[in-house]
C-alpha positions in Angstrom: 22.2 17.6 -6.9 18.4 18.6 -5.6 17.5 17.4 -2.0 15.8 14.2 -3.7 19.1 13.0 -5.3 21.1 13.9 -2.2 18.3 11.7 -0.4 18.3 9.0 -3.1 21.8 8.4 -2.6 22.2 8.6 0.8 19.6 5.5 0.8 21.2 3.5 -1.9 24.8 3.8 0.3 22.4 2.8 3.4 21.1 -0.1 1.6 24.3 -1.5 0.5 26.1 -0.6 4.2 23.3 -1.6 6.5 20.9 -4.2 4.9 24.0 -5.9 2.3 21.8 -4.7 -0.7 18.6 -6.2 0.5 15.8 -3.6 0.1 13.6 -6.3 2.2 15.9 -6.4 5.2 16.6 -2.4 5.0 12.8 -1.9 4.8 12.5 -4.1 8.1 15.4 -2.8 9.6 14.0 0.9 9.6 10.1 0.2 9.8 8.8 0.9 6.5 7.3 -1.4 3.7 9.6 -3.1 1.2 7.2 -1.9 -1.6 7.3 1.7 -0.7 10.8 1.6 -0.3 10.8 0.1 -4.2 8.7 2.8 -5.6 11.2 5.7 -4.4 13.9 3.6 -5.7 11.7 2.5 -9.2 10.7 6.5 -9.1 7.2 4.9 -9.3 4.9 7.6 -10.8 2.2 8.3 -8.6 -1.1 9.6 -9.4 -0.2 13.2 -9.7 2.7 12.2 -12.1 5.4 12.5 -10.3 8.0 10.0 -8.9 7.6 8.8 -5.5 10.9 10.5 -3.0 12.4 10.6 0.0 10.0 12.8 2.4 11.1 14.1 5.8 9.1 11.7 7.7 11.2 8.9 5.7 14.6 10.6 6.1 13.9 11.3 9.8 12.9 7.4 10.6 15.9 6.3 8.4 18.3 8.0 10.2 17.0 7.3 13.8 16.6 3.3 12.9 20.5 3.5 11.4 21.6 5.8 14.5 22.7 8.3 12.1 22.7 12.4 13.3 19.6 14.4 12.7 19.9 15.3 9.3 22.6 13.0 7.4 20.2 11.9 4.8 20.3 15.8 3.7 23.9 16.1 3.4 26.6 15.0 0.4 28.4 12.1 2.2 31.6 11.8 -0.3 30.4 7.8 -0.8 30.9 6.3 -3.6 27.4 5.7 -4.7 26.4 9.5 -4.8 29.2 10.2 -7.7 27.5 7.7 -9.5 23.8 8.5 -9.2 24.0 11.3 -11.7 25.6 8.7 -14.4 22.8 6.0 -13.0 19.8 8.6 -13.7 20.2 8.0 -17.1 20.5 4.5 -17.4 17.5 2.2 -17.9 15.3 1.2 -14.9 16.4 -2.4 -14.8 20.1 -1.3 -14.9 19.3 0.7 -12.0 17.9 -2.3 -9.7 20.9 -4.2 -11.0 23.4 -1.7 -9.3 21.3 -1.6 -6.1 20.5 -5.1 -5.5 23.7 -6.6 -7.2 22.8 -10.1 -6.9 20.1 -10.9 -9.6 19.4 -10.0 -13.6 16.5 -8.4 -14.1 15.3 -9.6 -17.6 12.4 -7.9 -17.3 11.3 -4.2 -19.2 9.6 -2.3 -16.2 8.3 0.4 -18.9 6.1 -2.7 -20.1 5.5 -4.1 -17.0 2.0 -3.3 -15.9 2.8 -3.8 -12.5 5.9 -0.8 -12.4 4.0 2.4 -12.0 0.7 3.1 -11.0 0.0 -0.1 -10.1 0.7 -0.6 -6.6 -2.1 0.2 -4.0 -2.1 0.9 -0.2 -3.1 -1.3 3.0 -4.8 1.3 5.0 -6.7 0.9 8.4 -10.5 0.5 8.8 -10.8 3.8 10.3 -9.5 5.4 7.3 -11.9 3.4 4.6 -14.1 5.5 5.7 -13.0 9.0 5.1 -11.5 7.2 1.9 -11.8 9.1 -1.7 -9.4 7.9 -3.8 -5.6 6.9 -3.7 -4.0 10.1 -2.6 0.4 10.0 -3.4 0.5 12.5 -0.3 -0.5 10.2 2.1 2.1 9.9 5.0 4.2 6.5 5.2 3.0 6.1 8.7 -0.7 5.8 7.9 0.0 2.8 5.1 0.6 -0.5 5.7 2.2 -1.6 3.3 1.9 -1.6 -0.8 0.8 -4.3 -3.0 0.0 -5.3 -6.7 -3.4 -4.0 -7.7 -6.7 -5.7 -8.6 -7.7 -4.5 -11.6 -11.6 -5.1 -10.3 -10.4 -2.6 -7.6 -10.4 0.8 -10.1 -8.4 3.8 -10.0 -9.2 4.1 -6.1 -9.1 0.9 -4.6 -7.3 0.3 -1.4 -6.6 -2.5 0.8 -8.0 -3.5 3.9 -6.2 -6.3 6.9 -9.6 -8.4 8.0 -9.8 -8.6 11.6 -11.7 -11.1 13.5 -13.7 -14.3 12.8 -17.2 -12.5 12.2 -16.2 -13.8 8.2 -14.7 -17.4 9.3 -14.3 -19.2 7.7 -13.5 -18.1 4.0 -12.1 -14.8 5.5 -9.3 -15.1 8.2 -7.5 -12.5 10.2 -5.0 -11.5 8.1 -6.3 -11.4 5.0 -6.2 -8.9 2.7 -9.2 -8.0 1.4 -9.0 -5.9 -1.8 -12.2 -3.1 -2.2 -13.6 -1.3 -4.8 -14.9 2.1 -3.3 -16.4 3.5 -6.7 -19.7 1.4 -7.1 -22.0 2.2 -9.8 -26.1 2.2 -8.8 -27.0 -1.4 -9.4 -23.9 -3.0 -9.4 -24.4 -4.7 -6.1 -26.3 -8.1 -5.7 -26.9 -10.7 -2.8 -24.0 -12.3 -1.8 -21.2 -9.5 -2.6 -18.7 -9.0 -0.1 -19.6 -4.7 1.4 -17.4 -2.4 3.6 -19.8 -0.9 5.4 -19.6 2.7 7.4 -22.2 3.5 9.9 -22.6 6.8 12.1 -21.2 6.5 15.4 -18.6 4.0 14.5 -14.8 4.4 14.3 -14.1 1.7 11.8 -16.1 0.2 8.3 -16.9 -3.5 8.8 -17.0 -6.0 6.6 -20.1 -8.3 5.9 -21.9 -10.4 3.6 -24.9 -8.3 1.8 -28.7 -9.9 1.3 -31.1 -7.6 -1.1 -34.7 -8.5 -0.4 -37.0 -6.3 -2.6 -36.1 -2.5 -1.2 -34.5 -3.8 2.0 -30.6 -4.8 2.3 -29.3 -7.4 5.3 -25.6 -7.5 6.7 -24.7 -11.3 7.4 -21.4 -12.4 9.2 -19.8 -15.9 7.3 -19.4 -17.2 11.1 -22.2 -19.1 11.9 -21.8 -18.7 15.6 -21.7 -15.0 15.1 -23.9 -13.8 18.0 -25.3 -11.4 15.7 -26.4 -13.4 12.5 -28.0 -11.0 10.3 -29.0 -6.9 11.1 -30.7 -4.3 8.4 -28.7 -2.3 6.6 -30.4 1.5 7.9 -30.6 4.8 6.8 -27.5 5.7 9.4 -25.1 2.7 7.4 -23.5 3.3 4.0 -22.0 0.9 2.0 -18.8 2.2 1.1 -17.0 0.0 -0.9 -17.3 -3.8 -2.6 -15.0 -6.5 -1.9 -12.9 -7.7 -5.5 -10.3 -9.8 -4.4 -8.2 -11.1 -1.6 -4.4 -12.2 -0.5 -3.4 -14.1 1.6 0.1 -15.0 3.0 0.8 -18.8 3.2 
């Protein structure tokens, strides 16, 4: 067994010892996303082709949240689970989520499911949307949210960003998730699309309503109390990216 097997079982035995076979509760329990804890398990394909594993960063934060000695994810622990991951490899996917979660059939064929590879995109931070150039596999756990089911107005791309503020009440709230489409084509964008914007001096992209007048382009908050209503888009902003789609947890 490679390092990512020996690491893929030690976190199926840590599942089914410390979270009762809930990936949700294990993912909360350690401080990492439920979803990116399913693509290591689903071996989700990323966009370089291969599955997503176990990285230090993730074995390191695994065994600090569990209390377990520097290193334990590395080692062949004898459980149970490990002497059957080799048989389990080559098994379907479903019959793999079966033996992990143990308490539900999965009726479902994950090679057909358009959802199961590729298909999951990242929640990043403002600051980072705009140094974004595509969805990049290598990225470190820390510096993503969380994962969640793609637009498919979003492109190849697209990422995620949490709104913040009211400057878009009220049809965007904080904690929304707004998803954008960074690759925009010359002409694609018309008054009334949702824009990230990036402009020089600023830390973060923002988020605002876009107005094209002849050769001249307007920001506008939603919020109608907004002290600042409406402000030109100058040669020192870029848009970066258009809004598609949003979430929002109810």
């Amino acid at each position: 067994m490679d390092i990512s097997e020996i690491r893929m079982a030690n976190l199926l035995h840590a599942i089914n010892a410390y979270a009762d076979g809930s990936q949700k509760d294990f993912a909360e329990k350690v401080g990492t996303s439920p979803a990116y804890l399913s693509q290591i398990i689903n071996k989700t394909l990323g966009r370089s082709g291969k599955p997503a594993t176990v990285g230090n960063a993730l074995a390191r934060k695994i065994e600090i949240a569990l209390g377990l000695e520097h290193g334990w994810m590395d080692l062949i622990q004898g459980h149970k689970e490990q002497k059957e991951l080799v048989n389990l490899q080559l098994m379907d996917l479903h019959v793999l989520k079966n033996s992990i979660e143990g308490r539900r059939t999965f009726n479902i064929d994950l090679t057909k499911n358009p959802f199961s590879e590729t298909h999951l995109i990242p929640v990043i931070s403002w600051n980072l949307a705009k140094e974004w150039i595509d969805q990049n596999t290598s990225l470190k756990d820390e510096y993503i949210y969380e994962w969640l089911p793609a637009n498919q107005k979003c492109s190849e791309n697209g990422y995620i960003l949490i709104v913040s503020g009211h400057s878009m009440a009220p049809k965007f709230e904080p904690g929304d998730r707004i998803y954008v489409k960074p690759s925009i084509r010359s002409g694609e964008l018309k008054t009334d699309d949702f824009v990230i914007v990036a402009c020089a001096g600023n830390t973060e992209a923002s988020f605002k309503k876009l107005i094209i007048e002849g050769n001249n382009c307007y920001l506008q908050p939603l919020n109608p109390n907004w002290p600042e209503p409406i402000t030109k888009l100058t040669d020192d902003c870029k848009i970066i990216g258009k809004v598609v789609g949003m979430y929002r947890e109810i």
